[in-house]
C-alpha positions as CSV (number, residue, x, y, z in Angstrom):
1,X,0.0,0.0,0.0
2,X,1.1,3.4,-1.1
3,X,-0.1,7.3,-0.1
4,X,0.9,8.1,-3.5
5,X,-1.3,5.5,-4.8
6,X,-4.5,6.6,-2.4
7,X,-7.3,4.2,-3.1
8,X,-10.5,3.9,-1.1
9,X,-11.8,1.4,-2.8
10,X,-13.1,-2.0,-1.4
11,X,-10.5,-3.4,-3.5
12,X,-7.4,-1.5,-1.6
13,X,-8.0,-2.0,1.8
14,X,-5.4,-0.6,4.2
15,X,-4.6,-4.2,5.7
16,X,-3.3,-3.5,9.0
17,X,-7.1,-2.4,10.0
18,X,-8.3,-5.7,8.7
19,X,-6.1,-7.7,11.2
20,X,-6.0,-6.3,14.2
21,X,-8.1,-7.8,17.0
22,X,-11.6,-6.7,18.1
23,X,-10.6,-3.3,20.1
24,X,-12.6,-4.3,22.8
25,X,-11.1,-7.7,23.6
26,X,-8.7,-8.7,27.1
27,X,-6.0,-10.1,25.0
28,X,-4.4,-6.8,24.3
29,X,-6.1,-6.1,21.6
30,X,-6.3,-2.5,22.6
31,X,-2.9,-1.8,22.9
32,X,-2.3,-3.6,19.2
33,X,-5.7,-1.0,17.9
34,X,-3.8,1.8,19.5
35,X,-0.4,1.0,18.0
36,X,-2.2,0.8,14.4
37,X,-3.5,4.0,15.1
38,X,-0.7,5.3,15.8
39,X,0.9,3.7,12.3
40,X,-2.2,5.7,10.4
41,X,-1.2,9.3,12.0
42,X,2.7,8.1,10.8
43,X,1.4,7.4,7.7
44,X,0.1,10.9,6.9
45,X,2.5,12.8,8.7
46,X,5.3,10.8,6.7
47,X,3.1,11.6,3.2
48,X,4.4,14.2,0.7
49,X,1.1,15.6,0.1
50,X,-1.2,14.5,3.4
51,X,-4.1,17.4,2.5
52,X,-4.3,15.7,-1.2
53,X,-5.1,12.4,1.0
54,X,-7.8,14.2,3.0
55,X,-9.3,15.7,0.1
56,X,-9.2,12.3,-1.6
57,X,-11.6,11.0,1.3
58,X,-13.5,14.2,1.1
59,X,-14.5,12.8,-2.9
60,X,-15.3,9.2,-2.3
61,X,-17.2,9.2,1.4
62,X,-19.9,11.2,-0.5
63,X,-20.6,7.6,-2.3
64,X,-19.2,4.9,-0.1
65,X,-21.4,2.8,1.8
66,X,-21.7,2.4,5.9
67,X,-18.6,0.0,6.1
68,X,-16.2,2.1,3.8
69,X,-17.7,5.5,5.5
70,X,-16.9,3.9,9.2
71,X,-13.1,2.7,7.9
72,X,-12.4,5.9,6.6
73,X,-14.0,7.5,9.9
74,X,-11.5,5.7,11.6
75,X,-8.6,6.3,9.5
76,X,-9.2,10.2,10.3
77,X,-10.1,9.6,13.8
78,X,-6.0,8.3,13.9
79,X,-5.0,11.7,11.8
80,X,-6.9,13.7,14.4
81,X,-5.6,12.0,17.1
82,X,-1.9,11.6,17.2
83,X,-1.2,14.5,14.7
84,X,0.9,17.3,15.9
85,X,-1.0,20.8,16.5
86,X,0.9,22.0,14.3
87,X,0.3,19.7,11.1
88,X,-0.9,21.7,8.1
89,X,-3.6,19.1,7.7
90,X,-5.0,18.8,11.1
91,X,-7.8,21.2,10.9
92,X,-9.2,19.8,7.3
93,X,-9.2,16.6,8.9
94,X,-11.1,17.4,12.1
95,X,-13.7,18.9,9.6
96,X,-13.8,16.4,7.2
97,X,-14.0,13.9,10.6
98,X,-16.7,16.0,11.9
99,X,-18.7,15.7,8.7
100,X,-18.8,12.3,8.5
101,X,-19.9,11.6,11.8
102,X,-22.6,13.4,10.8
103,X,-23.6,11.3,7.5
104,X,-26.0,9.3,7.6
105,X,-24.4,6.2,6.4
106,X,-21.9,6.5,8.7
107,X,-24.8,5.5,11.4
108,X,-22.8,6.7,14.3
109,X,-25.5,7.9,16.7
110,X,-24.5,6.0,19.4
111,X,-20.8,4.4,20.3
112,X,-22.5,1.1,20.3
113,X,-24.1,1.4,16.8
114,X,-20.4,1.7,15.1
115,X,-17.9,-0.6,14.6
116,X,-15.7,-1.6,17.9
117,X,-12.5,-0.5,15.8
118,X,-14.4,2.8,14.9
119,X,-15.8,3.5,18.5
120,X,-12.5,3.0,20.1
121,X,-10.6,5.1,17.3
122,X,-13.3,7.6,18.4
123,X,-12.8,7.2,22.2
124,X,-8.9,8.3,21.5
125,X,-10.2,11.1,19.5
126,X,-12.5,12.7,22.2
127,X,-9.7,12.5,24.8
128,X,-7.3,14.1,22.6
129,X,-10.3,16.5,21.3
130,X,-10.6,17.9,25.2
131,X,-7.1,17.8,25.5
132,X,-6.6,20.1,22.4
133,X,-10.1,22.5,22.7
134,X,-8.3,23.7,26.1
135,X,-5.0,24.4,24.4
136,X,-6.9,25.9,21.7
137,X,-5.4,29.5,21.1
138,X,-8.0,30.5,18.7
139,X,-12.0,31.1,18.3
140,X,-11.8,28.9,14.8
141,X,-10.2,26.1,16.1
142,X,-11.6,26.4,19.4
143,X,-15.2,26.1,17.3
144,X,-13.1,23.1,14.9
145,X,-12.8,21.0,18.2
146,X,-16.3,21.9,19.6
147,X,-17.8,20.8,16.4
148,X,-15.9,17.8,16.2
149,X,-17.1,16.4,19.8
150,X,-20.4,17.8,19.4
151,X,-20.7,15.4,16.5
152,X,-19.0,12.3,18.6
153,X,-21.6,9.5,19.1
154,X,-22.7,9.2,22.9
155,X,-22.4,6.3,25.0
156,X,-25.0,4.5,25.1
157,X,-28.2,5.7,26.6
158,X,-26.9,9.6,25.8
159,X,-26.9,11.6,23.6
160,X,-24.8,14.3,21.4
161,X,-26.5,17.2,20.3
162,X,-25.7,16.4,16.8
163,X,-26.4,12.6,16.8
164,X,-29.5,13.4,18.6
165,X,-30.9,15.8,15.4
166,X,-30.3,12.6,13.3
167,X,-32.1,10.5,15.1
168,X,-35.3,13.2,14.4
């Protein structure tokens, strides 16, 4: 798999997502999702062009169906996560994330409606959200990060003032 060859296709998965262990497992299957995560946010940051691979899953999660929408929903969830503050492509990737959370097919409403890879991705993403929206030194990124948890699906049993509109 190469960045300079981005594909989103079904065809061109990113492999290392398709064997790590269920997130939520006791066999350290956390710690092995985490560490892919981390190889995702490498990925980019090691890119020549990492906002050409953002806008590339800008394009196709207009079309892509729930299970694409969710992988690539975790693939940014990585990005936002474990990227610098500082990285150029940071902010189009926490608005592109926040986006589509909010799709429809992306069916994240609640943290147990998504896939356990995707909710944990998300679960790195909110602590690093909070941790970032109170080192936030200005009123657009401040908003960026507010947005972005806003759109977060709840636990289950509550609800996100976002998710809850969808559910309307």
């Amino acid at each position: 798999f190469s960045w300079g060859e981005v594909s989103l296709g079904v065809e061109k998965r990113d492999s290392c997502c398709m064997q790590v262990a269920d997130p939520g497992d006791e066999h350290g299957g956390n710690a092995a999702f985490l560490r892919e995560l981390r190889k995702h946010a490498d990925k980019i940051a090691a890119a020549s062009n990492p906002t050409y691979i953002i806008e590339k899953y800008e394009q196709k999660s207009k079309t892509m169906a729930t299970p694409e929408v969710q992988r690539c929903a975790t693939h940014l969830a990585a990005w936002v996560a474990f990227s610098p503050p500082s990285a150029p492509w940071l902010q189009p990737a926490i608005l592109l994330l926040t986006r589509i959370l909010l799709l429809k097919e992306a069916k994240a409403r609640r943290l147990d409606l998504v896939q356990p890879r995707l909710g944990f991705a998300l679960q790195v993403t909110e602590s690093a959200a909070y941790d970032r929206l109170s080192e936030s030194k200005g009123d657009a990124e401040r908003t960026a990060w507010q947005r972005l948890l806003d759109a977060l699906p709840a636990s289950k049993g509550t609800r996100g003032k976002d998710a809850e509109r969808l559910n309307r």
